[in-house]
C-alpha positions in Angstrom: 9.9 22.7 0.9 13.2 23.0 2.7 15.5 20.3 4.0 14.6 20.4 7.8 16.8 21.4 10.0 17.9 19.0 13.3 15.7 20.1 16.2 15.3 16.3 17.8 12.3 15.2 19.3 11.3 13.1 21.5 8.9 10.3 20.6 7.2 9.0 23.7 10.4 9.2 25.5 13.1 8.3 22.2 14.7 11.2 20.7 14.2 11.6 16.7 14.9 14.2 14.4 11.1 14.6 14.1 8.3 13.8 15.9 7.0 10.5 14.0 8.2 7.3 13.5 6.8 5.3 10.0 6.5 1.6 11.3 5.6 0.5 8.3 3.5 0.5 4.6 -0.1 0.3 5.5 -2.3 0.8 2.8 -2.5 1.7 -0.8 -4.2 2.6 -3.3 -5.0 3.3 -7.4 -7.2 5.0 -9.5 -8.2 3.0 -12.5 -10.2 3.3 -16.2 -12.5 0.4 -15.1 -13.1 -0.5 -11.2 -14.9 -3.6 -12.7 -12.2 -4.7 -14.3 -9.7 -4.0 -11.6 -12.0 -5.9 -8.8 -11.8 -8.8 -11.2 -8.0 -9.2 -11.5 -7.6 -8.2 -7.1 -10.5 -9.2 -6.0 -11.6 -13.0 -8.4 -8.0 -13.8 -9.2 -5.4 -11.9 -6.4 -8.2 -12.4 -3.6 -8.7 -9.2 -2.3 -11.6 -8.7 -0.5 -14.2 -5.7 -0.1 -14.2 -4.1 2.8 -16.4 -0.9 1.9 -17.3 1.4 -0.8 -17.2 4.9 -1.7 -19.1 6.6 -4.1 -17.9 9.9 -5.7 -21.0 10.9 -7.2 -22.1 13.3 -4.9 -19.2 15.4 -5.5 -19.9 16.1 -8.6 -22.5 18.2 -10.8 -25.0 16.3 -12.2 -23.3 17.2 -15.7 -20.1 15.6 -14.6 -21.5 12.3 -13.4 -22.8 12.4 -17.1 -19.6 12.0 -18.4 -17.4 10.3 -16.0 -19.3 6.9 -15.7 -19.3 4.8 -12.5 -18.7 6.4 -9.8 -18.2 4.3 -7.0 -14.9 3.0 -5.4 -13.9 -0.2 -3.3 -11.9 -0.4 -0.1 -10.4 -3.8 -0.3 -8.0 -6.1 2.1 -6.2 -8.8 2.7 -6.1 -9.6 6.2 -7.7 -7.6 9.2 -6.9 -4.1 8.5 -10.3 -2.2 7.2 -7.8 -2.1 4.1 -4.7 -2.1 2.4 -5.5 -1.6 -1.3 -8.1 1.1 -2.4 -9.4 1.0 -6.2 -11.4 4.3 -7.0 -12.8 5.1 -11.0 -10.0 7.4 -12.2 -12.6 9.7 -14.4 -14.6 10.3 -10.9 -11.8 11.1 -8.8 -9.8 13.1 -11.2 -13.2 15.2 -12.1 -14.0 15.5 -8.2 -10.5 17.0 -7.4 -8.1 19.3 -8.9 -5.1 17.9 -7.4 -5.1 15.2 -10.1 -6.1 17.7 -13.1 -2.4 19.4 -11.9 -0.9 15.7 -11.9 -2.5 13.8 -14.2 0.0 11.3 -14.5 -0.1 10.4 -11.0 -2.7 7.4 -11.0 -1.6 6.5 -7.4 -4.5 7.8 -5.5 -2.7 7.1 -1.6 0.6 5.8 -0.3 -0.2 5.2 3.3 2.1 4.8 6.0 1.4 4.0 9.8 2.8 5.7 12.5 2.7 4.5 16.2 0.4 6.4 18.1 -2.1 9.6 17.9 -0.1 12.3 19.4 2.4 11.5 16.2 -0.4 11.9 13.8 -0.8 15.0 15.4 2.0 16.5 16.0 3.5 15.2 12.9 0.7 17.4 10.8 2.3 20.2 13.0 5.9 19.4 11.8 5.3 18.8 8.2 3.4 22.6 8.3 6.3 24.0 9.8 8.5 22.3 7.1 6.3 24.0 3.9 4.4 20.7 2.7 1.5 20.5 1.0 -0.9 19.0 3.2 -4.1 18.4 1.4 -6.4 17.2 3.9 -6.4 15.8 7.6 -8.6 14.1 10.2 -10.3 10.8 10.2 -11.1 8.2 8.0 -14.7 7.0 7.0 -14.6 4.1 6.7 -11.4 3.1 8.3 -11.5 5.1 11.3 -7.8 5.5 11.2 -6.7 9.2 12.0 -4.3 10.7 9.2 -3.1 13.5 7.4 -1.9 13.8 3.5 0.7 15.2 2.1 1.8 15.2 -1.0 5.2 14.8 -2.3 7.0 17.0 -4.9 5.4 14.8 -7.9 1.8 15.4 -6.8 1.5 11.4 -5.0 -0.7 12.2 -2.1 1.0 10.6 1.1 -1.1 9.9 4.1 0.2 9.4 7.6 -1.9 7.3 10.0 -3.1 5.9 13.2 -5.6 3.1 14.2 -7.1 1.7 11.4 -10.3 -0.6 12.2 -10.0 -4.0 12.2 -12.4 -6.5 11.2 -12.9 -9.3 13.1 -13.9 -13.0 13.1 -17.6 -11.7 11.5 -16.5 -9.7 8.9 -18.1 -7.1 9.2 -16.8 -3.5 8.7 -18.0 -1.1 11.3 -21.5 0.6 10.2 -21.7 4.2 8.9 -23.8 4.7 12.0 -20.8 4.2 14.5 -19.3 7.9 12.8 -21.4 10.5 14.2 -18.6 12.9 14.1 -16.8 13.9 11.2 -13.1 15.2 11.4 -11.6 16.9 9.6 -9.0 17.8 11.7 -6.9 15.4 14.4 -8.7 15.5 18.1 -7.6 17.1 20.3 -5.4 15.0 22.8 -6.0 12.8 24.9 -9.0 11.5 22.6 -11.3 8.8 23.6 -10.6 5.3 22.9 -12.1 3.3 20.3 -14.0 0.5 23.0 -15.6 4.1 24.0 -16.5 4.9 21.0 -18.2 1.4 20.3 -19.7 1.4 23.6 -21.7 4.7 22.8 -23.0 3.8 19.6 -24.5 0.8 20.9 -26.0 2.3 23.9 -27.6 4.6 20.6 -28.7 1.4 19.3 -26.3 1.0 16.5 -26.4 -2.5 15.0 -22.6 -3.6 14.8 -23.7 -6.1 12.4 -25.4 -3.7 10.1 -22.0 -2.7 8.5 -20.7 -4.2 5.2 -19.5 -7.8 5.0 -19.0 -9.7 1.6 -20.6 -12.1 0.3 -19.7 -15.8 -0.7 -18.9 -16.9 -4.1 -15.6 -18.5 -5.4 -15.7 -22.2 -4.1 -12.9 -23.2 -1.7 -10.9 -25.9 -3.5 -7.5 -25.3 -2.6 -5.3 -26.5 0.1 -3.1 -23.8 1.3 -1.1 -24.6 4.4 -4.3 -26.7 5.0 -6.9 -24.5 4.9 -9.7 -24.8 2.1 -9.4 -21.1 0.2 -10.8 -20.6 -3.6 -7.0 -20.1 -4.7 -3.9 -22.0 -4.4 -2.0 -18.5 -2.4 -2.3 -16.1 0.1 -1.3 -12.4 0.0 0.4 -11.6 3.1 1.8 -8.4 2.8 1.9 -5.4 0.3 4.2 -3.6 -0.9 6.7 -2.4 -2.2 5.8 0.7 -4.3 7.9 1.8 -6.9 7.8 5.5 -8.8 9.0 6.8 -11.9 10.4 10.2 -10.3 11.6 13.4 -12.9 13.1 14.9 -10.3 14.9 12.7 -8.0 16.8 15.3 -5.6 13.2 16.5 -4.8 11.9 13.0 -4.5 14.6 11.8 -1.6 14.4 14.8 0.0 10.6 14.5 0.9 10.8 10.9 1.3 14.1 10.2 2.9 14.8 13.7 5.0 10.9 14.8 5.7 9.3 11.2 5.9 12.0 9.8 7.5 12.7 6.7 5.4 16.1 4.9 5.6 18.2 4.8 2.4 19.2 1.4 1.9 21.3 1.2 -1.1 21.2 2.8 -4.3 21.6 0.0 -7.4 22.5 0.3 -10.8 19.3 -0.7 -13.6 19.7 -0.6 -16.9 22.4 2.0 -16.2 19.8 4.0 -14.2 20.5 4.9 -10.5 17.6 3.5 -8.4 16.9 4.5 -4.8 15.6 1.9 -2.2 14.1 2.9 0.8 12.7 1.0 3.6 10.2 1.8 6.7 11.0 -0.7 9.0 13.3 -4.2 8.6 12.4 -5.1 5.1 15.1 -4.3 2.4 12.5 -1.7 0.9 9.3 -0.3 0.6 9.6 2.1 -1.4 11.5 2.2 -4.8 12.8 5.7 -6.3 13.2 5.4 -9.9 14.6 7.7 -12.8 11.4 8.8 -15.5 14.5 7.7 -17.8 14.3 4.1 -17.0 10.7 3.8 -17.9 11.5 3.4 -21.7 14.5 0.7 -20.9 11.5 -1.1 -18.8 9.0 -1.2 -21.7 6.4 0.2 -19.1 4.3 2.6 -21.4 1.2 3.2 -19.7 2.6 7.1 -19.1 1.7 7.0 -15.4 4.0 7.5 -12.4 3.2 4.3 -10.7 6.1 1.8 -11.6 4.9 -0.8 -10.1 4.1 -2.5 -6.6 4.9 -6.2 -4.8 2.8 -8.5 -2.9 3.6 -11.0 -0.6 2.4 -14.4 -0.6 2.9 -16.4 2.5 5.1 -19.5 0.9 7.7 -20.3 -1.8 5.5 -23.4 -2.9 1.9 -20.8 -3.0 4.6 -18.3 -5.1 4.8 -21.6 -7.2 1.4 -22.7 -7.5 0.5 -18.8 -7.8 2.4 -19.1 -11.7 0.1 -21.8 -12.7 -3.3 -20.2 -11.5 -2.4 -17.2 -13.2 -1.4 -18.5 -16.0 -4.6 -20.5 -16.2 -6.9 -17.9 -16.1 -4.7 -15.3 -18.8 -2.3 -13.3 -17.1 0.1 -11.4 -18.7 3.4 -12.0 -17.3 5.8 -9.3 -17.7 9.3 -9.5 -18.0 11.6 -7.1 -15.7 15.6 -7.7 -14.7 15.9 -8.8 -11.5 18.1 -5.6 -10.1 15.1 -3.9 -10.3 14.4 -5.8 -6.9 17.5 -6.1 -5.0 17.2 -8.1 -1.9 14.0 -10.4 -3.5 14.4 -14.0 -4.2 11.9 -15.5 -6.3 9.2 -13.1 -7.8 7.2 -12.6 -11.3 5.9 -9.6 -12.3 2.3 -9.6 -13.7 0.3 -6.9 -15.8 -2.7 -5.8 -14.8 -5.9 -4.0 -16.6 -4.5 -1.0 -16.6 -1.1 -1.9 -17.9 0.1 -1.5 -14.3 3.2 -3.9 -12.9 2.3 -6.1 -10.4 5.2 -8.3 -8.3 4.2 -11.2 -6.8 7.1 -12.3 -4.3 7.7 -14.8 -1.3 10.5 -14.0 0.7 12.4 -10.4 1.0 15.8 -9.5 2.9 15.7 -7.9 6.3 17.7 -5.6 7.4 19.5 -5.5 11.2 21.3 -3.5 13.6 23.8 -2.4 11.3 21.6 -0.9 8.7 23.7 -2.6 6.1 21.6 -5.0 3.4 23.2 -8.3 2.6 26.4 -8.2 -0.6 25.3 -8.9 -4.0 27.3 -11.6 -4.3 25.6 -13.3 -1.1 22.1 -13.1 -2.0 20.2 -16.1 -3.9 20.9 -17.1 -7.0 17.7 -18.1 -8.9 16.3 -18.0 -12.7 13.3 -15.5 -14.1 12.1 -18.4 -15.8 9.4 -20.0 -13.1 10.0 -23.2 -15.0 13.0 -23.5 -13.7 12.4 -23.3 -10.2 12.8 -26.8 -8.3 10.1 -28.1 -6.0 12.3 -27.3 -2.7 14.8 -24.7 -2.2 17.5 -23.8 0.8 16.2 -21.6 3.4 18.1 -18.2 4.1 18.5 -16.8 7.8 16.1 -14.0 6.9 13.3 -16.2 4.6 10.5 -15.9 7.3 12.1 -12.8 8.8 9.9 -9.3 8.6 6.0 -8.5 9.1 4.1 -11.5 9.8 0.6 -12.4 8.5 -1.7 -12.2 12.3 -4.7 -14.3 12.5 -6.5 -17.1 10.3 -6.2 -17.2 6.7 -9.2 -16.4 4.7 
């Protein structure tokens, strides 16, 4: 995989050095030991909710299912995206593909990024051929609809490109398996019909829209957030960022950076490792390089690439009230230097079944026309202790900047 050369394209009219723009971190996802275990601590506790399941079991021999355990794998989400963390059983999806049995420590099973429109799905698949990547599978999601290709970077983490990801409406239902009557497994050819088309057809087949998944009610709704009744005192808003332990780092920013197309927006000293933060849109990052040599310096043992990851809650005083719930119900909090998230106020970092790093964090720095983040010594002050943070705090210009949360909160 070469760096590619400058041939600009244009992008529905704007010329870019290739012909796809990332908008922005849409989805990911992890394999874990135990997906009951994992649902528990996103799904009871974080409030992630299911959106769909997939079970891996027909992919394997009957031998292998034998050994491997549960099989079966949850799409989850937080707002109205089909979904934006995916928890699969680790045994089944490393037995049902090699790609993992050449990376075993990569427990990341997608890092999924969203591109504008269909024609840069495809001919983005075409460019990233052309450039020598590893592309390991393309054409449409089910469930999700969402068109896509994957490929993986130099460390084995499969990437996936995408377009048009169902959303799930004011029912909450996901769209039934029925609606898919064609399975790609390469992008359309162009112009494709829309999605209202697609609807339209299945119904005149008789498809029941309702007939697709929708969860069911449990966890009682005693918490006011921004007044609305939910079953915990927070919302998650966004996710993101990801952060990788990297062994080689020249390989890692030039897939990233150069083929993906991700600004560089500062490199920062941690624990006397250089750290690369990248960023797909306005945030300061969303996507954190960092050297295999730090891991030790971090105390993060699990042996698995992922580093960690962030979610956003929608308020400083949920971020405040999300300590306490945790807390209550035996979270580990973990404790990580704050340069390890340049351009966050207020965060804590939480670990979860699987020894993974989770960041739970309120505001984030946006970056503007001059692609330059905000000094050091200009950025807010605050303690790691949550016990020291006061009740109110000053607002920055760029607190409620970024990606906002669209539609109710549920």
């Amino acid at each position: 995989m070469s760096v590619p050369e400058s041939h600009p394209a244009s992008v529905d009219g704007v010329r870019l050095p290739r012909p796809f723009q990332i908008r922005r971190l849409g989805h990911f996802g992890i394999n874990v030991a135990s997906v009951d275990r994992a649902m528990d601590f996103y799904g009871r506790l974080l409030g992630f909710e299911i959106s769909d399941q997939l079970d891996f079991g027909p992919r394997l021999t009957p031998e292998a299912r034998a050994e491997v355990g549960p099989t079966v794998g949850f799409f989850t989400r937080h707002g109205t995206d089909h979904h934006s963390f995916v928890i699969f059983p680790r045994a089944a999806v490393h037995a049902s593909n090699p790609h993992y049995r050449a990376h075993p420590r990569v427990n990341i099973n997608q890092i999924t990024w969203q591109v504008g429109s269909l024609r840069e799905v495809v001919q983005g698949l075409v460019w990233f051929e052309t450039q020598g990547a590893k592309i390991m599978r393309a054409g449409r999601d089910t469930p999700g609809s969402n068109w896509h290709f994957y490929p993986a970077d130099p460390a084995g983490h499969i990437n996936e490109l995408y377009y048009g990801i169902e959303q799930i409406g004011w029912s909450g239902h996901s769209k039934p398996a029925a609606v898919h009557d064609i399975r790609y497994t390469q992008p359309p050819q162009l112009p494709h019909r829309s999605e209202f088309d697609e609807v339209n057809q299945a119904i005149a087949k008789g498809v029941n829209l309702a007939s697709g998944y929708r969860r069911a009610t449990g966890i009682p709704e005693t918490h006011d957030v921004g007044g609305v009744l939910l079953p915990r005192p927070f919302k998650v808003v966004k996710i993101g960022p990801v952060r990788l332990f990297v062994d080689d780092m020249v390989q890692a920013l030039r897939f990233y950076r150069d083929l993906m197309g991700l600004a560089l927006t500062e490199t920062v000293d941690v624990l006397g490792e250089p750290c690369h933060f990248l960023r797909a849109n306005t945030e300061h990052h969303s996507l954190a390089l960092l050297p295999e040599s730090l891991r030790g310096k971090l105390g993060i043992a699990n042996g698995q690439s992922l580093a960690g990851f962030g979610l956003q809650v929608g308020t400083y005083d949920q971020l405040r009230r999300a300590v306490t719930f945790l807390e209550q119900h035996g979270c580990t909090r973990l404790a990580l230097p704050q340069s390890l998230s340049p351009g966050m106020g207020h965060h804590i970092w939480l670990q979860d079944p699987d020894g993974n790093a989770v960041q739970l964090y309120w505001e984030m720095e946006q970056i503007g026309w001059s692609g330059l983040p905000c000094p050091p010594d200009q950025r807010r002050v605050w303690s790691s202790n949550p016990s020291d943070w006061p009740e109110v705090i000053d607002a920055r210009t760029d607190s409620f900047m970024g990606e906002v949360f669209l539609g109710p909160i549920n």
